[in-house]
C-alpha positions in Angstrom: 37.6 244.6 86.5 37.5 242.0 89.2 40.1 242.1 92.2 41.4 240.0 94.5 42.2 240.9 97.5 44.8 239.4 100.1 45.0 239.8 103.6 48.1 242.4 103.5 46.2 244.5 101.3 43.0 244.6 103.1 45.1 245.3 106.7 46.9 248.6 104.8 43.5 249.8 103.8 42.3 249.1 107.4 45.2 251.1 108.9 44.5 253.8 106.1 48.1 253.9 104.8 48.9 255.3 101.5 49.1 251.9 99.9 45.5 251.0 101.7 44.1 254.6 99.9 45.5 252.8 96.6 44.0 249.9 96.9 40.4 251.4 98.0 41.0 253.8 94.9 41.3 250.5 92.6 38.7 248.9 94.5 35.8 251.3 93.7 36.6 250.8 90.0 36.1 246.9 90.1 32.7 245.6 89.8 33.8 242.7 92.2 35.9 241.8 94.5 36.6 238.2 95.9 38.6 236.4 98.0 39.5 232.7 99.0 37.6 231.8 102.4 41.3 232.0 104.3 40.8 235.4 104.0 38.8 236.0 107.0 41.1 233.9 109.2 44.2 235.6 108.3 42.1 239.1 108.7 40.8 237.8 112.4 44.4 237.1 113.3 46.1 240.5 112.4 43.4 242.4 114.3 44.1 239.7 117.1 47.9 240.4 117.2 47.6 243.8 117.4 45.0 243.9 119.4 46.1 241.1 121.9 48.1 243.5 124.1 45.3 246.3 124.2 42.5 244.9 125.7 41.2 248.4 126.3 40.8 248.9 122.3 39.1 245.0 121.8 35.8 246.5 120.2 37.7 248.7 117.8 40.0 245.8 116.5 36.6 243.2 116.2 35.0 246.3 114.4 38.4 246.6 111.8 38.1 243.2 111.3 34.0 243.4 110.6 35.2 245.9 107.9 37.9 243.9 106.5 35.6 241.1 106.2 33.1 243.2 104.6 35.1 244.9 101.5 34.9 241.1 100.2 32.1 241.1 97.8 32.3 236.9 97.3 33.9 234.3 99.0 35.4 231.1 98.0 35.7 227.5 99.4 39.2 226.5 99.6 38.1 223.1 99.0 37.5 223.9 94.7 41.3 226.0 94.7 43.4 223.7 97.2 45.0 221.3 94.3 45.8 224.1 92.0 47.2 225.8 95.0 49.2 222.8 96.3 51.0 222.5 92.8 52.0 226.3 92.4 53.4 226.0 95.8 55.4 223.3 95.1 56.5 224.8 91.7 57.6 228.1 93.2 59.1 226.9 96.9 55.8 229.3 98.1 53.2 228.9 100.9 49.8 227.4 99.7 47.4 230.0 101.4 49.2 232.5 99.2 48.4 230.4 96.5 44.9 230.2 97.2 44.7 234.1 96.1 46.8 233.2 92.9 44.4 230.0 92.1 41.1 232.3 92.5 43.0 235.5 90.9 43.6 233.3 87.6 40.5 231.7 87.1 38.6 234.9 87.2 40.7 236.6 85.2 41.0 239.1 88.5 43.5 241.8 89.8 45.3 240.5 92.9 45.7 242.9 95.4 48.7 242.2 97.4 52.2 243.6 99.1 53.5 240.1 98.7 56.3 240.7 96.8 57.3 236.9 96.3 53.7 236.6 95.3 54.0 239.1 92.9 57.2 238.1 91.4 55.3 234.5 91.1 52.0 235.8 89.9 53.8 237.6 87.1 55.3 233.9 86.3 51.9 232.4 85.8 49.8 235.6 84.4 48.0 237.0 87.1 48.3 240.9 86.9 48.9 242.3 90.0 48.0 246.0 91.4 52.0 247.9 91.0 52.3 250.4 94.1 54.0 253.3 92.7 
């Protein structure tokens, strides 16, 4: 099984919620897991929000974003998924750099890993399976 994994995901498995120990639990049963280049922006800016007002904790939230970064086995240049992204946005009334996870979860036949639920609801539109949290 391949996985995809979306920011949301990967920040619930950095804060060690119960959904974040799901989504570990399904991830050490894939043989990959990927993600669209985005990924590391969006991960760098939720470790910068909640980090921006605790200055004291800086190296911890730069090391959370390290291991976010790091449970990515391959990455993906927006610039091959951006037209196939643009046109499921515009189909569904939904943001493209959700769409990038969508685009790269379809063409490898991958697991999307997501709390999303409007990407969910969409991904079950276009066949992408998507991990159900319980």
């Amino acid at each position: 099984m391949i996985i995809v994994l979306d920011a949301s995901a990967a920040a619930e498995i950095a804060g060690k919620t119960q959904n974040g120990v799901d989504f570990i639990n399904v991830m050490l049963q894939s043989e990959s897991v990927l993600a669209p280049e985005l990924y590391i922006s969006e991960v760098t800016n939720v470790m910068w929000k909640l980090g921006r007002n605790d200055n004291d904790n800086f190296d911890s939230y730069m090391e959370i974003a390290g291991d976010c970064i790091d449970y990515v086995d391959e990455y993906f240049d927006t610039t091959v998924l951006w037209k196939e992204a643009l046109k499921l946005a515009q189909e569904h009334d939904h943001a493209v750099y959700d769409m990038l996870y969508a685009v790269l979860a379809r063409r490898n036949d991958a697991m999307l890993l997501t709390l999303d639920k409007k990407l969910t609801e969409i991904c079950s539109k276009i066949s992408v399976h998507c991990f159900k949290q319980e």
